[in-house]
C-alpha positions as CSV (number, residue, x, y, z in Angstrom):
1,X,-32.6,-165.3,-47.1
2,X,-31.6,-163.4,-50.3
3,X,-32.2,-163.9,-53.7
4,X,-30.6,-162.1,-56.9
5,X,-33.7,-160.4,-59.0
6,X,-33.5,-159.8,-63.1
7,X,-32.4,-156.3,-63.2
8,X,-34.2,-153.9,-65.3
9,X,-31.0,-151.8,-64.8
10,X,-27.7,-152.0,-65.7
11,X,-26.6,-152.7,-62.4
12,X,-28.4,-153.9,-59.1
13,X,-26.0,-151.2,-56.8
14,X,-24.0,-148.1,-57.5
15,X,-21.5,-147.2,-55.0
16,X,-21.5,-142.9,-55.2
17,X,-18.3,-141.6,-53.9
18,X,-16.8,-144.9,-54.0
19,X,-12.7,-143.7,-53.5
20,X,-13.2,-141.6,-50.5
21,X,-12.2,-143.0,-47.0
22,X,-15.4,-144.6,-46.0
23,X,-16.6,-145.1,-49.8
24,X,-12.7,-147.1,-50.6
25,X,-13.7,-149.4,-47.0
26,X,-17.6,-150.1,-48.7
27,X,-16.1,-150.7,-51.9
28,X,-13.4,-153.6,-50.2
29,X,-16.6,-155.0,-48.6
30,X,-18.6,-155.5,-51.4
31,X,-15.9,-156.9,-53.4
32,X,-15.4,-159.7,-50.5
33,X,-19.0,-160.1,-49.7
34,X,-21.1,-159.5,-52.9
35,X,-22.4,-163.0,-54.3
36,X,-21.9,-164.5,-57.3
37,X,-23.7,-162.8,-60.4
38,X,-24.3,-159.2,-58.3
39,X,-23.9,-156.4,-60.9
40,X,-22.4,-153.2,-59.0
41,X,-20.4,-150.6,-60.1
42,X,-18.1,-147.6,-58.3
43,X,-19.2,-144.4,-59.1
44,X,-17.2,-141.2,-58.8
45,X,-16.2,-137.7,-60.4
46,X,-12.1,-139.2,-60.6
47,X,-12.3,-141.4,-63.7
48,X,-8.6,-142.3,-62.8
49,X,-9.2,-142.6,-59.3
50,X,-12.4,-145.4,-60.0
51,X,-10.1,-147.4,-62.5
52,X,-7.0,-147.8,-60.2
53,X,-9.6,-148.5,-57.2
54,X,-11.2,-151.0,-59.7
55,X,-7.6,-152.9,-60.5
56,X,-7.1,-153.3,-56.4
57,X,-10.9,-154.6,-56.4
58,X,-9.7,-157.3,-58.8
59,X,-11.4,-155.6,-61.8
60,X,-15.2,-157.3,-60.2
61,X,-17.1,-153.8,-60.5
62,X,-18.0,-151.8,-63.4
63,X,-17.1,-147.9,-63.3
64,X,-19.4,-144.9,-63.5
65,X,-18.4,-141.5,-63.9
66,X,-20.2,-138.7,-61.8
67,X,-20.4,-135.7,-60.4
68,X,-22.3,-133.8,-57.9
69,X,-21.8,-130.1,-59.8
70,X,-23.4,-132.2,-62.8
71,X,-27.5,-132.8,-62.7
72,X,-27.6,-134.3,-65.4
73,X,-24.3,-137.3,-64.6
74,X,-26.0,-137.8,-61.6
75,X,-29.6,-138.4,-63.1
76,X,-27.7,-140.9,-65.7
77,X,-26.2,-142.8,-62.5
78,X,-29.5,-142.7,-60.9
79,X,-31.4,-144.2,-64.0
80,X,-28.6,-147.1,-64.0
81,X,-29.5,-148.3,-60.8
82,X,-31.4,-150.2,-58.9
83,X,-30.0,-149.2,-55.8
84,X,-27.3,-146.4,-54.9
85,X,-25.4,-146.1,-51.8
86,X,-23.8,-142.7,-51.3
87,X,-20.7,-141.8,-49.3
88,X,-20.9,-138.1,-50.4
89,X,-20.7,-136.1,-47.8
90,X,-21.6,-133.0,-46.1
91,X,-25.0,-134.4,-47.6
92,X,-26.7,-130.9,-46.8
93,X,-24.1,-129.3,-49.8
94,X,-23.9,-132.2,-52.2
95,X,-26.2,-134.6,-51.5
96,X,-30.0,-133.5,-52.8
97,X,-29.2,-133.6,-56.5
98,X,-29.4,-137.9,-55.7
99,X,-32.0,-137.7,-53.8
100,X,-34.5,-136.1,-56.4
101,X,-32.7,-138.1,-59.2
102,X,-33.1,-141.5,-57.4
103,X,-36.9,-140.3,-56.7
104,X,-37.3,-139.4,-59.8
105,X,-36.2,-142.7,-61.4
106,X,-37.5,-144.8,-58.5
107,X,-34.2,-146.1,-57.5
108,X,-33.6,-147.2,-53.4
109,X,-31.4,-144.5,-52.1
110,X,-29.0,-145.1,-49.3
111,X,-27.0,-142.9,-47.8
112,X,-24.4,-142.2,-44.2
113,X,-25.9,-139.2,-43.4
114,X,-26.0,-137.8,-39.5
115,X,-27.5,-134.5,-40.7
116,X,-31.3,-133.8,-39.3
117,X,-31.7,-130.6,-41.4
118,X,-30.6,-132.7,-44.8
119,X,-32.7,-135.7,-43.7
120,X,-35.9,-133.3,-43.0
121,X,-35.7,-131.4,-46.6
122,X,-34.9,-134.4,-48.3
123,X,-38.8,-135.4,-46.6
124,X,-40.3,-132.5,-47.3
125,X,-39.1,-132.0,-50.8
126,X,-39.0,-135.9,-52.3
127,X,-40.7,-138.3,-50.0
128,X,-43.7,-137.6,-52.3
129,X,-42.1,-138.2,-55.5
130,X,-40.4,-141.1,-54.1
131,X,-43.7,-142.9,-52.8
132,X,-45.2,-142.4,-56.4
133,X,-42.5,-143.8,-58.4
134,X,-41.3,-146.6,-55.5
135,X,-38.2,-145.7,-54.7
136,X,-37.1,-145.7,-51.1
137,X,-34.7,-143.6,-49.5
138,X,-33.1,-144.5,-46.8
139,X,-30.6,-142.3,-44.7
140,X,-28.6,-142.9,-41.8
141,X,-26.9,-146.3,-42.6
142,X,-23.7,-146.3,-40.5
143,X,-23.1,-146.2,-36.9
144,X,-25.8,-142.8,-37.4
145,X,-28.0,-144.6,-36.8
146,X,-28.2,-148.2,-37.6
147,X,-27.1,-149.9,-34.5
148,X,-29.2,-147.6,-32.4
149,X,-32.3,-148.1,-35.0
150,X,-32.4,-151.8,-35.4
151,X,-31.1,-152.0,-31.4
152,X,-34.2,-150.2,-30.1
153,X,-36.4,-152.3,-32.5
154,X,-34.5,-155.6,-31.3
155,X,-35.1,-154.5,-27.6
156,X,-39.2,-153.8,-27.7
157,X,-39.1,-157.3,-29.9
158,X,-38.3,-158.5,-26.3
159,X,-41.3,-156.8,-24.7
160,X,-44.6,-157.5,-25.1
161,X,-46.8,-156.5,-27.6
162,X,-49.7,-153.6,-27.2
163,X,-48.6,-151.9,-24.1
164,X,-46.7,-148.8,-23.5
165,X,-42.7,-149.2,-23.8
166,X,-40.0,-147.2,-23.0
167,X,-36.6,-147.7,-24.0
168,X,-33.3,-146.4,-23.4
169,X,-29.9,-146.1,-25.5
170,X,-26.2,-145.8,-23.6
171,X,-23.4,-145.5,-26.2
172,X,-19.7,-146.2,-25.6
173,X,-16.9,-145.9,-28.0
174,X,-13.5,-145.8,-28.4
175,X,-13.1,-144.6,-31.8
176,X,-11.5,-141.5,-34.2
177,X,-13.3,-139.0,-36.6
178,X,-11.8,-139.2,-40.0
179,X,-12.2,-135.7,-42.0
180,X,-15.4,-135.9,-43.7
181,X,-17.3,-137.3,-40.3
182,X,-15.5,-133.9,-39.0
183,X,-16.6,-131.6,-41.4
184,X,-20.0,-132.7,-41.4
185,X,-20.2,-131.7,-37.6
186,X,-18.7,-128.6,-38.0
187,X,-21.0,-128.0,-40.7
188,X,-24.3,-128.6,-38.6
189,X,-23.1,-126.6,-35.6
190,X,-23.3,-123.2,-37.9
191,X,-26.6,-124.0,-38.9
192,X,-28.1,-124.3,-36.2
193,X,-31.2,-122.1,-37.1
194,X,-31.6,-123.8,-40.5
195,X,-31.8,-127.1,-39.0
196,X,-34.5,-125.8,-36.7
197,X,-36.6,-124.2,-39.5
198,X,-35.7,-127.7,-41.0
199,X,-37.5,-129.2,-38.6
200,X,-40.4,-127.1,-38.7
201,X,-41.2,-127.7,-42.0
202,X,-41.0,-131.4,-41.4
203,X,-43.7,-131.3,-38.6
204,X,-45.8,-129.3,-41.1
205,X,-45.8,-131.9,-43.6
206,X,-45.9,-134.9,-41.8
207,X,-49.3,-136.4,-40.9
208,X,-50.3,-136.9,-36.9
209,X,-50.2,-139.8,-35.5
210,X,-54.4,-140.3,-34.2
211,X,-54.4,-143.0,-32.0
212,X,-50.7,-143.6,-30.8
213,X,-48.2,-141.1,-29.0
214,X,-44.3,-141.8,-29.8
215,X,-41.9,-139.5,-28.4
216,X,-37.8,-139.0,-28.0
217,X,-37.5,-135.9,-25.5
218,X,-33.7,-135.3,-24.6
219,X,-33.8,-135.9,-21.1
220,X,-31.1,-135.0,-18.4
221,X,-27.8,-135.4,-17.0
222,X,-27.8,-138.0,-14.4
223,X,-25.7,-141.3,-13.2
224,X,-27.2,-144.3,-14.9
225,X,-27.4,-147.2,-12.4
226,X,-28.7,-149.5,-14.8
227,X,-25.2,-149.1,-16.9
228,X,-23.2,-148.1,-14.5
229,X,-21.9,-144.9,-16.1
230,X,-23.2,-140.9,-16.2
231,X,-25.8,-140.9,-19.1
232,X,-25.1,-137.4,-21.0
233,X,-28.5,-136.8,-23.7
234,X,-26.8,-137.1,-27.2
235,X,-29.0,-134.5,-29.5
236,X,-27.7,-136.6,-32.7
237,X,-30.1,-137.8,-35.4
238,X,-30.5,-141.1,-33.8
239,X,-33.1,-140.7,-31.7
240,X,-35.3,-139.1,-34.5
241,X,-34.4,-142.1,-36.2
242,X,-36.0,-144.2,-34.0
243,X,-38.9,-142.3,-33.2
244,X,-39.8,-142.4,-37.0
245,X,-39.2,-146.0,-36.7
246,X,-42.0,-146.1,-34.0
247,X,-44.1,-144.0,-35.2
248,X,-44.4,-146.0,-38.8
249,X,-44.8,-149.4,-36.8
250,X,-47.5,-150.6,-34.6
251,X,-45.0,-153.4,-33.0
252,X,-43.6,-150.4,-30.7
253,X,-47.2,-150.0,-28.8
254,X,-49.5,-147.8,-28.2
255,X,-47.0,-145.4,-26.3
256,X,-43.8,-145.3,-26.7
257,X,-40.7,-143.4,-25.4
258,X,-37.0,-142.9,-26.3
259,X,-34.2,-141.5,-24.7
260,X,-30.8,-142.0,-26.2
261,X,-27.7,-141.0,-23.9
262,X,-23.6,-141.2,-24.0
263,X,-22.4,-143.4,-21.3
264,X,-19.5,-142.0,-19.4
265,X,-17.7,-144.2,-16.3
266,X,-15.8,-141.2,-14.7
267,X,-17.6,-137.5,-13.8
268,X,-14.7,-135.6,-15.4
269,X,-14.3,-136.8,-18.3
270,X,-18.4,-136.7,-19.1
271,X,-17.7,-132.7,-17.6
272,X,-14.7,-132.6,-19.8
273,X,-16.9,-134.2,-23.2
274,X,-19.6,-131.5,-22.6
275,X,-17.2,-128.3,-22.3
276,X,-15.6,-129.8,-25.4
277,X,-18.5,-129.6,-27.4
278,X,-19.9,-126.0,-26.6
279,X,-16.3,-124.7,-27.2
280,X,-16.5,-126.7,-30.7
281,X,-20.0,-125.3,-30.9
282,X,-19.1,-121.9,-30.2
283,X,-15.9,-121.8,-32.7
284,X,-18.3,-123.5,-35.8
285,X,-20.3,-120.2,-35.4
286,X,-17.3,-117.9,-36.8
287,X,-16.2,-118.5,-40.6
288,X,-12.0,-118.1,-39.1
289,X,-12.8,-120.7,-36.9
290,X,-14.4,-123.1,-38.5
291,X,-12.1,-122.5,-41.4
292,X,-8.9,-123.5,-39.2
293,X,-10.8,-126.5,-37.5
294,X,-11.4,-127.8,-41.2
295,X,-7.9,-127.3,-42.0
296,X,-6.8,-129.9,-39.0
297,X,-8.2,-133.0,-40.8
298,X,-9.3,-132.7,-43.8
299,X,-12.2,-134.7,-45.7
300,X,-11.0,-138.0,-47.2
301,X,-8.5,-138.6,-44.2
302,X,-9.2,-140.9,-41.4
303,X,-7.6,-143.6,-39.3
304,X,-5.4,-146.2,-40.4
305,X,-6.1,-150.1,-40.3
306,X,-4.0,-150.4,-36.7
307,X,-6.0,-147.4,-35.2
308,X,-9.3,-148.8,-36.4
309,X,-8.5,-152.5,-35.3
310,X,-8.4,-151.0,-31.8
311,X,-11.4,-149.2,-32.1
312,X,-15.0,-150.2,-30.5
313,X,-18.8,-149.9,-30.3
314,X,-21.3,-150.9,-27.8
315,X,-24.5,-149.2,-27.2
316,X,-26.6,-150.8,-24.4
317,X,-30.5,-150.7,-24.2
318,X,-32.9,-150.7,-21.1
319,X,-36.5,-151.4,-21.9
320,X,-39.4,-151.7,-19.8
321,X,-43.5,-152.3,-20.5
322,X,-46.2,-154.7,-19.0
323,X,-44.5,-155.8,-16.4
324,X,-41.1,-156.6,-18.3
325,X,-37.3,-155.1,-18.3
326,X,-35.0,-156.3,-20.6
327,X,-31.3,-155.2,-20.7
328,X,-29.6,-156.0,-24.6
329,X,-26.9,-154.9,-26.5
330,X,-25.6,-154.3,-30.1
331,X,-21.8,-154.4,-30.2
332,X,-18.6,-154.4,-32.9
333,X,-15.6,-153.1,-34.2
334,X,-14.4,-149.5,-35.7
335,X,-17.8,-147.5,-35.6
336,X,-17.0,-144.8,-37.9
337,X,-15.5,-146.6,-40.6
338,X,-15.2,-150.7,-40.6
339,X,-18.2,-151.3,-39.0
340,X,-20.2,-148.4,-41.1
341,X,-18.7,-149.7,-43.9
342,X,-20.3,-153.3,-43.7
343,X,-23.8,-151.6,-42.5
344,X,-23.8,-149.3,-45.7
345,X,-22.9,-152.5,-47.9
346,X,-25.2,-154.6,-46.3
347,X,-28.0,-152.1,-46.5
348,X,-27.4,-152.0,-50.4
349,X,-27.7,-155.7,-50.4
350,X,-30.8,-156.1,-48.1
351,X,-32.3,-153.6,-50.8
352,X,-31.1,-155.1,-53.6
353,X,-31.5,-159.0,-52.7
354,X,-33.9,-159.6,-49.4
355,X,-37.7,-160.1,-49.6
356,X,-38.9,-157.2,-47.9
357,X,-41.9,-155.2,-46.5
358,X,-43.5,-152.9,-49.4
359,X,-42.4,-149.9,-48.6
360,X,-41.4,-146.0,-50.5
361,X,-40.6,-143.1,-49.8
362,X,-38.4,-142.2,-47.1
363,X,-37.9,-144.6,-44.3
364,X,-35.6,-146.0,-41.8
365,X,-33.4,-148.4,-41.7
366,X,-36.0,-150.2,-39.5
367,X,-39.3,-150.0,-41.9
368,X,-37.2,-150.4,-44.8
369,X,-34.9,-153.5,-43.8
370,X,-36.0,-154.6,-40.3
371,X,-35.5,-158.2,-39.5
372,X,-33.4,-158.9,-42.8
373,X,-31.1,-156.2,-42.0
374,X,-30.7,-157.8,-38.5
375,X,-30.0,-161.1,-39.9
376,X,-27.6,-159.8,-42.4
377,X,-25.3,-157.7,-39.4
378,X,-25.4,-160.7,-36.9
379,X,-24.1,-162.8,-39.4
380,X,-21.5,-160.1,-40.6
381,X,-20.2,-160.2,-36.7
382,X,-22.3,-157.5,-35.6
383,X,-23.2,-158.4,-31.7
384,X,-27.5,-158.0,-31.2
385,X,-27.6,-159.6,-27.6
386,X,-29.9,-160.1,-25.0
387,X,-28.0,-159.2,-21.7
388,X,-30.8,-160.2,-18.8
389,X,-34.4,-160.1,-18.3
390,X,-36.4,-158.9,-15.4
């Protein structure tokens, strides 16, 4: 499935941001998982920090000093590379300088980001660089929004072909924020009206789609009988990740709908998960507020290994077109942090080793990876699963 290809860089991936809590968990995955004669390296702005995460590595990657307050460190790391995964995070504050560098040097750009309002600049302001010099940059490769990206695609591979589809997403989890995953919510609450204008732009820029329709509207409250559960819409990137996915590929039909949802069993608690996020809402919008919820957990904490052993994933799909329904499921462990880990590092090497679909600028997970990446997570024990078909 993979192959290793004669670098023209130094190395075939950079990890950026490689000793924070979800960067030290890629790192460990890599260093298990990597084949023989991959060239990677941990990049950071803690010299110290990279060597003694080096020494617990077993001394396998090389070590890259950079910083995100330093253009021109970051433009070195990009030029070095032939991939780079970042875990630097709220991308919206510290991520662009990577972007432009990587499109810039044509280097495949990976990153966690949940952020629409990063994800829509970083479009409007280097998806045309990228697509003249190669590169491709990818964003949202953890649990935002790989499973629910590659799940949708793996559910309308089980419809047929040229008719309209619509599919749905139910997500269940047990699982805990870490800091950084924190902060980067809080930070998108209070801006709300930059992530609009975000968005704006976007739509400006992006050409129309002529002879197809694809749409993710939010939908509404309601009991789900096809999951059981009370479906809640969930306005998180991944939907928009998916519709770009349809939009960029023909194999989703000539109409196609998503709606993406939280499943809840009980009424209360879905009641009680909805008040919980206005009041969070609300308290993001005033700097004392948001400055004590920081203060709570801050970025680079997270769960320990007990607390993410117990921790789960499963987001189930409902798709319907010509005639067909077909109920599947993508399913693992820890979602924020074991499980995003291994998509982030298997990303990097789908990018760096897979034969795959000539593509630049930015795309999804989906256009970028597709059936490789699919491959690659069901063998790393990620559950893609037809449940019934009707």
């Amino acid at each position: 499935m993979s192959r290793l290809i004669e670098p023209d860089r130094a190395y075939d991936i950079v990890l950026f941001g490689a000793t924070g809590f979800v960067g030290e968990l890629t790192a460990e995955y890599l260093a298990a998982h990597a084949p023989e004669g991959l060239r990677w390296a941990i990049a950071g702005r803690s010299a110290g920090k990279l060597e003694r995460l080096r020494e617990r590595l077993g001394g396998a990657p090389g070590v890259l000093r950079a910083d995100v307050t330093d253009p021109d460190s970051v433009r070195e790391l990009a030029g070095q590379a032939r991939v780079v995964a970042s875990t630097v995070g709220p991308y919206i504050t510290y991520g662009e300088d990577l972007v432009a560098a990587c499109a810039d040097a044509g280097t495949d750009y990976l990153d966690l980001t949940g952020e629409p309002e990063f994800v829509d600049l970083m479009y409007v302001r280097h998806d045309a660089r990228a697509r003249e010099t190669g590169a491709r940059l990818v964003h949202a490769c953890g649990f935002d929004s790989v499973p629910h990206d590659l799940g949708a695609y793996f559910t309308v591979k089980q419809l047929p072909e040229d008719v309209p589809l619509r599919v749905e997403g139910f997500v269940r989890s047990r699982a805990m924020f870490s800091g950084g995953t924190f902060a980067s919510a809080l930070n998108q609450f209070a801006r709300g009206r930059h992530m609009l204008a975000a968005a704006r732009e976007r739509r400006y820029h992006e050409p129309r789609l002529m002879d197809r329709r694809v749409e993710a509207p939010l939908g509404a409250p309601r009991f789900a009988k096809e999951v059981g559960a009370w479906a809640l819409p969930l306005p998180t990137i991944d939907a928009q990740v998916v519709q770009r996915s349809a939009r960029a590929l023909a194999r989703y039909g000539p109409d196609f709908r998503y709606r993406h949802y939280a499943a809840v069993e009980r009424l209360p608690v879905a009641l009680g998960g909805v008040a919980g996020v206005s009041v969070l809402f609300a308290a993001a919008q005033l700097p004392p507020a948001r400055r004590w919820l920081s203060d709570r957990i801050k970025p680079g904490e997270g769960p320990d290994a007990e607390r993410r052993a117990k921790s789960w994933f499963s987001v189930r799909f409902v798709g319907e077109g010509g005639g067909r329904r077909v109920y599947t499921e993508v399913s693992g462990g820890d979602p924020g942090y074991g499980e995003t880990a291994k998509m982030l590092a298997e990303s990097a090497l789908s990018l760096a080793l897979d034969e795959l679909p000539k593509t630049s600028g930015q795309v999804t997970p989906v256009v970028a990876m597709g059936d490789a990446l699919l491959e690659r997570l069901s063998a790393a024990g990620i559950t893609f699963r037809v449940a019934a078909v009707r």
